[in-house]
N, CA and C atoms as an extended XYZ file, in Angstrom:
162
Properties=species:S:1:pos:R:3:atomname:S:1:resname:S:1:resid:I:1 pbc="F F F"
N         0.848       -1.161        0.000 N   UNK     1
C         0.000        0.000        0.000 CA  UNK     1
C         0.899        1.232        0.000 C   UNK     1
N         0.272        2.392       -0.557 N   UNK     2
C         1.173        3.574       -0.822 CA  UNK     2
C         0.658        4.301        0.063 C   UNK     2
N         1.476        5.236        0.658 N   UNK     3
C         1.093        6.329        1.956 CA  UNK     3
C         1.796        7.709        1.028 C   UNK     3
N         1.366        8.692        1.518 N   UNK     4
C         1.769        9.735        1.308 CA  UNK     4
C         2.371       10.682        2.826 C   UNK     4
N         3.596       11.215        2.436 N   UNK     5
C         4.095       11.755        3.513 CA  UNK     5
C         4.902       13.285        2.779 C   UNK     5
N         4.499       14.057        3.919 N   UNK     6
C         4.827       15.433        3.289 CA  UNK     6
C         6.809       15.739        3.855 C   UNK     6
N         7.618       16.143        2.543 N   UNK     7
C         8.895       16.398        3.137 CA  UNK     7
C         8.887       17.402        4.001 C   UNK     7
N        10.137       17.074        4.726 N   UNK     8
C        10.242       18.133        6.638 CA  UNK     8
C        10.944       18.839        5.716 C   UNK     8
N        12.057       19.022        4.652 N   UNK     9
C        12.636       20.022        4.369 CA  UNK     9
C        12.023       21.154        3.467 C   UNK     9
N        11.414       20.199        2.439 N   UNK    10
C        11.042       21.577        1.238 CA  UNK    10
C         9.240       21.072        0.934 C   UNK    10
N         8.635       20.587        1.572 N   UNK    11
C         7.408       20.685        1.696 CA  UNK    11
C         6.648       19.830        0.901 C   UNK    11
N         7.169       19.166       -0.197 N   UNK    12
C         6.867       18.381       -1.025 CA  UNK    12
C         5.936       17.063       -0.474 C   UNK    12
N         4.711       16.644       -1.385 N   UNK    13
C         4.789       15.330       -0.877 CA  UNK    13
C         5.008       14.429       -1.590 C   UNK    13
N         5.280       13.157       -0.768 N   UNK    14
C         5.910       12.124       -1.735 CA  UNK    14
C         5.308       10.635       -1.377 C   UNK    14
N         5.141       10.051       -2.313 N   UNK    15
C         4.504        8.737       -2.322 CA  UNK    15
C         5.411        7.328       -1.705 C   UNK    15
N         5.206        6.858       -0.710 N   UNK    16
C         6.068        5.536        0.161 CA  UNK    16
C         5.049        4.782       -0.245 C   UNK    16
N         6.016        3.494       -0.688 N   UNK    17
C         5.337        1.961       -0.220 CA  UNK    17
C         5.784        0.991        0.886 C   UNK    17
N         4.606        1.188        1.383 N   UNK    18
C         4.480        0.398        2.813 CA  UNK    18
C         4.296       -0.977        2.857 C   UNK    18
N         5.334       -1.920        3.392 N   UNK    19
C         4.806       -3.463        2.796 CA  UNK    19
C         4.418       -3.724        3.924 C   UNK    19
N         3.433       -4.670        3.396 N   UNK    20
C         2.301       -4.863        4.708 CA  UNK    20
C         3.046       -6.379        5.552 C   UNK    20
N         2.902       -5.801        6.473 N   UNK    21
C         3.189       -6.943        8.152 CA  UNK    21
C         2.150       -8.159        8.251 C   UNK    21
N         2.063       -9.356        8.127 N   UNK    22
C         1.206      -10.378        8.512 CA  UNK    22
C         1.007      -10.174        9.856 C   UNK    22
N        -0.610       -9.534       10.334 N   UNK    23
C        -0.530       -9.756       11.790 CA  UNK    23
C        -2.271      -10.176       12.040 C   UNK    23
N        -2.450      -10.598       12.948 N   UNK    24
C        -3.913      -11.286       12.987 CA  UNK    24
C        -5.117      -10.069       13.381 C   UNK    24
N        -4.740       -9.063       14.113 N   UNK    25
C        -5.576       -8.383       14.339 CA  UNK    25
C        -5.960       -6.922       13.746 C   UNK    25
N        -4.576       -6.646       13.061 N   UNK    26
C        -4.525       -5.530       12.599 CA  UNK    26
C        -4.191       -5.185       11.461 C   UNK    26
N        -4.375       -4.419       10.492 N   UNK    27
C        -3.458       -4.414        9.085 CA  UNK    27
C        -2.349       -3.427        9.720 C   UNK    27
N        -0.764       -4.292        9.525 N   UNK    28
C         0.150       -3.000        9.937 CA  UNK    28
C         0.968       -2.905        8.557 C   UNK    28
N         2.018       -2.095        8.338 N   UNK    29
C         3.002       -2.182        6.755 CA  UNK    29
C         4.203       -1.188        7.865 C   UNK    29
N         5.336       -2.064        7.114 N   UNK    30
C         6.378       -1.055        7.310 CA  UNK    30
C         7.095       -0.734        6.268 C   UNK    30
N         7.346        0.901        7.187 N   UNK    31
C         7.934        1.851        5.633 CA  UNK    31
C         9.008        2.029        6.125 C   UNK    31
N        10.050        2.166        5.236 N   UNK    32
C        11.857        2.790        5.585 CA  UNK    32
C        11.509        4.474        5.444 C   UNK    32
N        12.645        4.820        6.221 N   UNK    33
C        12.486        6.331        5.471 CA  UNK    33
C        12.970        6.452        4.060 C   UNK    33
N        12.905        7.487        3.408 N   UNK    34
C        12.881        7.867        2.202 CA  UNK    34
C        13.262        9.235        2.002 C   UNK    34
N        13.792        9.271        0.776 N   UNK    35
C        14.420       10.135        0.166 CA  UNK    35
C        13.561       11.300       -0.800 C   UNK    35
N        13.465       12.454       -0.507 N   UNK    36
C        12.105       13.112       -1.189 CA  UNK    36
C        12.482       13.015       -2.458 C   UNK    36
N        11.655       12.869       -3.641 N   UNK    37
C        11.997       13.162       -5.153 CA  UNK    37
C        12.592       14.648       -5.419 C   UNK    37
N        12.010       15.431       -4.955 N   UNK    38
C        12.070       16.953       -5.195 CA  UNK    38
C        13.346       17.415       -4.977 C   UNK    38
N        13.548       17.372       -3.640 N   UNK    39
C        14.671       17.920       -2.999 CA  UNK    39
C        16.113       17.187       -2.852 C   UNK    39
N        15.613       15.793       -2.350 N   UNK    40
C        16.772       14.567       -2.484 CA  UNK    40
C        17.378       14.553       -1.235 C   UNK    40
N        16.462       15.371       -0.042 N   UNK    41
C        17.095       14.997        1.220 CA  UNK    41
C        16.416       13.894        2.172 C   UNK    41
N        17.054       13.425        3.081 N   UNK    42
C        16.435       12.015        3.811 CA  UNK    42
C        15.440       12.619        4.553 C   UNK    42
N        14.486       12.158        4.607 N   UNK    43
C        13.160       11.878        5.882 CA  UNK    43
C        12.969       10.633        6.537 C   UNK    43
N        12.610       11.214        7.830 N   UNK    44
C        12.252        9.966        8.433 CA  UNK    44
C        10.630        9.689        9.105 C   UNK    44
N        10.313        8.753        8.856 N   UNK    45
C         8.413        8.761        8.851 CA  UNK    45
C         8.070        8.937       10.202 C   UNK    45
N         6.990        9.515       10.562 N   UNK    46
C         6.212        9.861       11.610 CA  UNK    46
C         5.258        9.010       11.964 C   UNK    46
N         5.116        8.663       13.181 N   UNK    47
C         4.224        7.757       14.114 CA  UNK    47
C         2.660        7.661       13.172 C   UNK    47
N         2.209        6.525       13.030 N   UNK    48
C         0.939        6.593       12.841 CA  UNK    48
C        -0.074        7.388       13.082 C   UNK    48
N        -1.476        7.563       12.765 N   UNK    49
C        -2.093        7.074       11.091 CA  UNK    49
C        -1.385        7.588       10.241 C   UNK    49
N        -1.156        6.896        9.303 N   UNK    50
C        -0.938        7.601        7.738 CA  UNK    50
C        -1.889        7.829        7.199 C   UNK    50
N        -1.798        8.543        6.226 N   UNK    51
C        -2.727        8.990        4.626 CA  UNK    51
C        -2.042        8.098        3.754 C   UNK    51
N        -3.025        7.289        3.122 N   UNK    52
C        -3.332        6.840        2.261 CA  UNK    52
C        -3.246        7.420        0.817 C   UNK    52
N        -2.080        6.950       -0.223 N   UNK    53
C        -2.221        7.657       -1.256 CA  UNK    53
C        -3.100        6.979       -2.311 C   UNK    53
N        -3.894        7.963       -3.075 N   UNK    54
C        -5.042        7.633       -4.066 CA  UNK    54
C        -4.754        6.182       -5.359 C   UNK    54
């Protein structure tokens, strides 16, 4: 699943894929941080909920 997360440096947002975790009760996915397209500096993801990208 794709999340959308807005860059901390230049404001951009950018599309992560989150691979989803086998767990029985919950849907979880983990994302690495990522590198913004725009700018090309590292981010690192913020605590849950995410947004969901379209």
């Amino acid at each position: 699943m794709n999340f959308v997360f807005v860059c901390g440096w230049c404001g951009t947002d950018c599309v992560v894929y989150g691979e989803p975790i086998i767990s029985w009760w919950t849907q979880k996915y983990r994302v690495s941080p990522f590198e913004c397209w725009w700018c090309g500096e590292d981010n690192s993801i913020p605590d849950p909920p995410w947004t969901e990208a379209d």
